[in-house]
mmCIF file of the C-alpha atoms, coordinates in Angstrom:
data_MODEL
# 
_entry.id   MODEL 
# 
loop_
_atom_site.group_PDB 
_atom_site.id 
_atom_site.type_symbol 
_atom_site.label_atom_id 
_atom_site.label_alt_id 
_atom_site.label_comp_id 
_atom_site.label_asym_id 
_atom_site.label_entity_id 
_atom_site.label_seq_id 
_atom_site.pdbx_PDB_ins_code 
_atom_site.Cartn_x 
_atom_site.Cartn_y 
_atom_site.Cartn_z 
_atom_site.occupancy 
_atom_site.B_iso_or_equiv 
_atom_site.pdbx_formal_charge 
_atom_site.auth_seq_id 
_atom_site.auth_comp_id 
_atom_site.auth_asym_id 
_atom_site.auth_atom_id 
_atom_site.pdbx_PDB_model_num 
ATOM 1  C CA . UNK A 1 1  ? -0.977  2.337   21.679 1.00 0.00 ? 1  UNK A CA 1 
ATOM 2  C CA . UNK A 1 2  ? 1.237   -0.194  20.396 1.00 0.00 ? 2  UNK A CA 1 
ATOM 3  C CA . UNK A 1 3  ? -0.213  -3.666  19.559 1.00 0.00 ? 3  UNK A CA 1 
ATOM 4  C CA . UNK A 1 4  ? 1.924   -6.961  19.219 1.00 0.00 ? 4  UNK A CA 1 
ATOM 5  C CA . UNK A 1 5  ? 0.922   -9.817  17.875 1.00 0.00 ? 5  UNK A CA 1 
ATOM 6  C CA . UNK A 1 6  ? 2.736   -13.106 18.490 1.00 0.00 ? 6  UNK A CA 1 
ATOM 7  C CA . UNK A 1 7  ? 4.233   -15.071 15.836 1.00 0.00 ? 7  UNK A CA 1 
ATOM 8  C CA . UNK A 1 8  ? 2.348   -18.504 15.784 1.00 0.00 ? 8  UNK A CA 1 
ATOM 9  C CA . UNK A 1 9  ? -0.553  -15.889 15.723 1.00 0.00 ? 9  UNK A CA 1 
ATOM 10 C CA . UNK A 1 10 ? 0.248   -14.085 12.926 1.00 0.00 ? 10 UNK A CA 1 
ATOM 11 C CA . UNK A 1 11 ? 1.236   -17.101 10.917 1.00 0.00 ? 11 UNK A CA 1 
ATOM 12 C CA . UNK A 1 12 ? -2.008  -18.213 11.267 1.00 0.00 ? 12 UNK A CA 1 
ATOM 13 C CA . UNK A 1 13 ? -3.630  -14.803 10.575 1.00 0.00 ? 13 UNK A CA 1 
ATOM 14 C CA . UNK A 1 14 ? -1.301  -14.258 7.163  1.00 0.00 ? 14 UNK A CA 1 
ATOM 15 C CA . UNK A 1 15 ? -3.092  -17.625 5.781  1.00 0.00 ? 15 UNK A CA 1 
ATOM 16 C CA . UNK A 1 16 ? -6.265  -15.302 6.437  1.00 0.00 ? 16 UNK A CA 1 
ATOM 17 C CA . UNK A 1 17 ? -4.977  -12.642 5.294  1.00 0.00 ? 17 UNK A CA 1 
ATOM 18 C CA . UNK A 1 18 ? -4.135  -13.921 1.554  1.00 0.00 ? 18 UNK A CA 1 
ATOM 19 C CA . UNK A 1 19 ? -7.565  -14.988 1.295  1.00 0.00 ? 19 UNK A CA 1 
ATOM 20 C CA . UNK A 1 20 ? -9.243  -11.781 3.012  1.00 0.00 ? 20 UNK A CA 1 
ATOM 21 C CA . UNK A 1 21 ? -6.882  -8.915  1.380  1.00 0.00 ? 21 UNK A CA 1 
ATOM 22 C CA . UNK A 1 22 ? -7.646  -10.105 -2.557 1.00 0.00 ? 22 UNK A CA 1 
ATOM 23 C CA . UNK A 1 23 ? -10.804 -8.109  -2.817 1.00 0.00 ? 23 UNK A CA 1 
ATOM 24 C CA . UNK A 1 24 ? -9.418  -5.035  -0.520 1.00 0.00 ? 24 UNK A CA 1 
ATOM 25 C CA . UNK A 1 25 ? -5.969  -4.652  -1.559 1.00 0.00 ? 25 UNK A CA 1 
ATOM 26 C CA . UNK A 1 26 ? -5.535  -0.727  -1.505 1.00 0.00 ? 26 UNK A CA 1 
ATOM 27 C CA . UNK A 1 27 ? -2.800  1.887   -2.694 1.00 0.00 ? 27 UNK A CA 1 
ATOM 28 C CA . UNK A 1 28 ? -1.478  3.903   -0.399 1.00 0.00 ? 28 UNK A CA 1 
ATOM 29 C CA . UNK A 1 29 ? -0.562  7.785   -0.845 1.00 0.00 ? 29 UNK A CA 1 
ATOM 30 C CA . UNK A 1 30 ? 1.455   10.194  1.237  1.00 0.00 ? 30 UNK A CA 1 
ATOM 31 C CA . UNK A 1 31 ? 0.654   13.906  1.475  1.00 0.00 ? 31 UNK A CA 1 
ATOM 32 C CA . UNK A 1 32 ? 3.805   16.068  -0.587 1.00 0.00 ? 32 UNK A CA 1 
ATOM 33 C CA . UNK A 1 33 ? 2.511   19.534  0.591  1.00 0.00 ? 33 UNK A CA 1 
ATOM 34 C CA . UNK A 1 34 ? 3.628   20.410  -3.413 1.00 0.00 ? 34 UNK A CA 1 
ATOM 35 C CA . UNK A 1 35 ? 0.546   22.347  -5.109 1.00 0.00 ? 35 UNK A CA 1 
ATOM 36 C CA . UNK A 1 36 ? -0.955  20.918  -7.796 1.00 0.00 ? 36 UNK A CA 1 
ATOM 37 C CA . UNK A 1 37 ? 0.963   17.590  -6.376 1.00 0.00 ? 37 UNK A CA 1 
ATOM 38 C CA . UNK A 1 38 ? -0.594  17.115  -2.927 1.00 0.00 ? 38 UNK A CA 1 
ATOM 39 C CA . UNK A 1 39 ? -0.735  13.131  -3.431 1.00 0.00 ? 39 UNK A CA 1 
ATOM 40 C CA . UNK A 1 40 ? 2.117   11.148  -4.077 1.00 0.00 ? 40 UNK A CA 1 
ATOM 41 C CA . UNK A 1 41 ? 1.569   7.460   -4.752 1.00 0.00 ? 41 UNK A CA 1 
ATOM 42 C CA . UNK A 1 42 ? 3.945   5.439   -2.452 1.00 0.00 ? 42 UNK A CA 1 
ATOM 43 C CA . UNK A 1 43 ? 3.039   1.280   -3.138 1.00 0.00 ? 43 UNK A CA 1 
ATOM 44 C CA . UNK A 1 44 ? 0.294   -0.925  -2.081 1.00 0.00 ? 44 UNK A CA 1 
ATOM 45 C CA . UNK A 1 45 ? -1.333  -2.768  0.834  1.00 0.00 ? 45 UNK A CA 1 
ATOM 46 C CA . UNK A 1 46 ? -3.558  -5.216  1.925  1.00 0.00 ? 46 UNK A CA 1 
ATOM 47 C CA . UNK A 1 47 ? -6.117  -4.927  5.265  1.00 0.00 ? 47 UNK A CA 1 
ATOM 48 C CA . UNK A 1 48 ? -5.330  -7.275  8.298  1.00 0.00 ? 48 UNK A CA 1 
ATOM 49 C CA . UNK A 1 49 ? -8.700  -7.907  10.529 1.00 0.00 ? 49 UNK A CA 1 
ATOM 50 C CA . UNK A 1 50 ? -7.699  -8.447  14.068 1.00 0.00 ? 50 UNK A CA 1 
ATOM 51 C CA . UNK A 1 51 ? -9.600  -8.300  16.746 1.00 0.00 ? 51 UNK A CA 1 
ATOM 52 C CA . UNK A 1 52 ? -12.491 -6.361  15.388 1.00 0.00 ? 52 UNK A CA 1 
ATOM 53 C CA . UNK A 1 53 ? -9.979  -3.583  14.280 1.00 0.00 ? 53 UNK A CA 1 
ATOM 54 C CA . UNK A 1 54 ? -8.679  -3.289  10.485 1.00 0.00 ? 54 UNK A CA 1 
ATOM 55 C CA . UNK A 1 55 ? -4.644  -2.790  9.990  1.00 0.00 ? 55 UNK A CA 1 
ATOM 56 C CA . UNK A 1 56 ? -2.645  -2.050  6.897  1.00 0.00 ? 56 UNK A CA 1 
ATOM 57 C CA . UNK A 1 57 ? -0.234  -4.840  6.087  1.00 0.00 ? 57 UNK A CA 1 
ATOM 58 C CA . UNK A 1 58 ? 2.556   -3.300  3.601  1.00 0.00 ? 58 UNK A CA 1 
ATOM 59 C CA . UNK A 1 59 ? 6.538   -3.249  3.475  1.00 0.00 ? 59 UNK A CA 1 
ATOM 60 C CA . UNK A 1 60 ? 8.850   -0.765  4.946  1.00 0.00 ? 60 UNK A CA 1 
ATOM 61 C CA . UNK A 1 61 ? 10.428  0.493   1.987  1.00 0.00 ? 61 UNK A CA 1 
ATOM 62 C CA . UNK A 1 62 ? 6.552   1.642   1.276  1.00 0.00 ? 62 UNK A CA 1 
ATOM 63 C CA . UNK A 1 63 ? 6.437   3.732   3.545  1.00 0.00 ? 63 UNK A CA 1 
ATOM 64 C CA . UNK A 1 64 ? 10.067  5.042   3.478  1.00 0.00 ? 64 UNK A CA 1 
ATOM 65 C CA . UNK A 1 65 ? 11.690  7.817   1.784  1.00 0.00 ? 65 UNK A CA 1 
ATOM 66 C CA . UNK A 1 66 ? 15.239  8.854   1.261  1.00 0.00 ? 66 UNK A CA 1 
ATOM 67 C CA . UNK A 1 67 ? 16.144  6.143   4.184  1.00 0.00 ? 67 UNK A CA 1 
ATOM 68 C CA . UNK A 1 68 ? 13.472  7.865   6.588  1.00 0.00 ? 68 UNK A CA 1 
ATOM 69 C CA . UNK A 1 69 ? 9.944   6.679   7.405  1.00 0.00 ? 69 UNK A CA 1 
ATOM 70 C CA . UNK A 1 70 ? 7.266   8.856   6.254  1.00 0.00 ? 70 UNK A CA 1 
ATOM 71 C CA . UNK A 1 71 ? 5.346   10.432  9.350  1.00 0.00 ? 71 UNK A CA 1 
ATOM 72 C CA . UNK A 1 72 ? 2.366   8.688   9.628  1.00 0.00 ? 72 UNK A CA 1 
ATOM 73 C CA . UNK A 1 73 ? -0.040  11.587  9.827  1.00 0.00 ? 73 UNK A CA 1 
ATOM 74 C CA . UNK A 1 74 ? 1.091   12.104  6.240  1.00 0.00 ? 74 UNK A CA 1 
ATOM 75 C CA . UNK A 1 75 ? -0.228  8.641   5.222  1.00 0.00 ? 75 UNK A CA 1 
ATOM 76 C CA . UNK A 1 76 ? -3.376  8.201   3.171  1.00 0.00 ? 76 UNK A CA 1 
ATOM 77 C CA . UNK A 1 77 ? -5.073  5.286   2.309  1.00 0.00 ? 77 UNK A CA 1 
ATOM 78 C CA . UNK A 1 78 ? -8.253  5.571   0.379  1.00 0.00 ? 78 UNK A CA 1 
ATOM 79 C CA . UNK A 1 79 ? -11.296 3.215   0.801  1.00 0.00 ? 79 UNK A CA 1 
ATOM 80 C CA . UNK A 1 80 ? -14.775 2.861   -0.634 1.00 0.00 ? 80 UNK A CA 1 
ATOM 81 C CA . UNK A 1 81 ? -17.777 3.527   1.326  1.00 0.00 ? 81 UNK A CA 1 
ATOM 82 C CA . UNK A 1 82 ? -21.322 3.594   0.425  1.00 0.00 ? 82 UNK A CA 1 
ATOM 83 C CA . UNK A 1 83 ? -20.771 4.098   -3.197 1.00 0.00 ? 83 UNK A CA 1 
ATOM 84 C CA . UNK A 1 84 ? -18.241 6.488   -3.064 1.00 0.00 ? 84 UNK A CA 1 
ATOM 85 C CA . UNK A 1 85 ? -13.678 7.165   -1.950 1.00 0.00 ? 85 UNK A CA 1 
ATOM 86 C CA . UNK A 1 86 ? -13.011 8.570   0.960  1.00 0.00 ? 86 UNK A CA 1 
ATOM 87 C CA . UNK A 1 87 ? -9.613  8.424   2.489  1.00 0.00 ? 87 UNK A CA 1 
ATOM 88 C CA . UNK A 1 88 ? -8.211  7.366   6.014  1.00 0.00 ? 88 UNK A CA 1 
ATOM 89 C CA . UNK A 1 89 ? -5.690  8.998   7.179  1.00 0.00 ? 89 UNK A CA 1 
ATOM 90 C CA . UNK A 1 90 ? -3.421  8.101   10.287 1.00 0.00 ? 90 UNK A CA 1 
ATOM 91 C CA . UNK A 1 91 ? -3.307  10.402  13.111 1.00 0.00 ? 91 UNK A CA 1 
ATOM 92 C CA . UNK A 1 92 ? -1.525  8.488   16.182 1.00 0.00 ? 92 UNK A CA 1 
# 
């Protein structure tokens, strides 16, 4: 499911965002299937609240390698919960 959000929105939501994503600015990892290497470490990212849903906020070149964008089922982003890392990963 895609999700657009309009531009005069998302202005307004970026002056949110600078003050929300300090605290829960996050790495973000892709999956190499290389043992011994399973994580590689691909930039960072901040988390976008909209609409009582949470989105990663990062560039493209991020998520990009060699020119192509990394699937995103082999995107992980780790978070803290309840004293201890798990990590999200995206499967749509």
């Amino acid at each position: 499911m895609e999700i657009r959000i309009e531009q005069e929105e998302l202005l307004l939501k970026s002056m949110e965002f600078k003050l929300f994503s300090g605290p829960v600015l996050t790495r973000i990892f892709n999956k190499t299937g290389v043992a011994g290497y399973e994580i590689g470490t691909l930039g960072s990212a901040g988390l976008l609240k909209y609409k009582d849903r949470f989105f990663v906020v990062t560039a493209k070149h991020v998520v990009t390698l060699d020119n192509e964008l990394i699937p995103l089922s082999d995107i992980v982003i780790p978070y803290k919960y309840q004293g201890g890392t798990k990590g999200f990963w995206c499967n749509y």
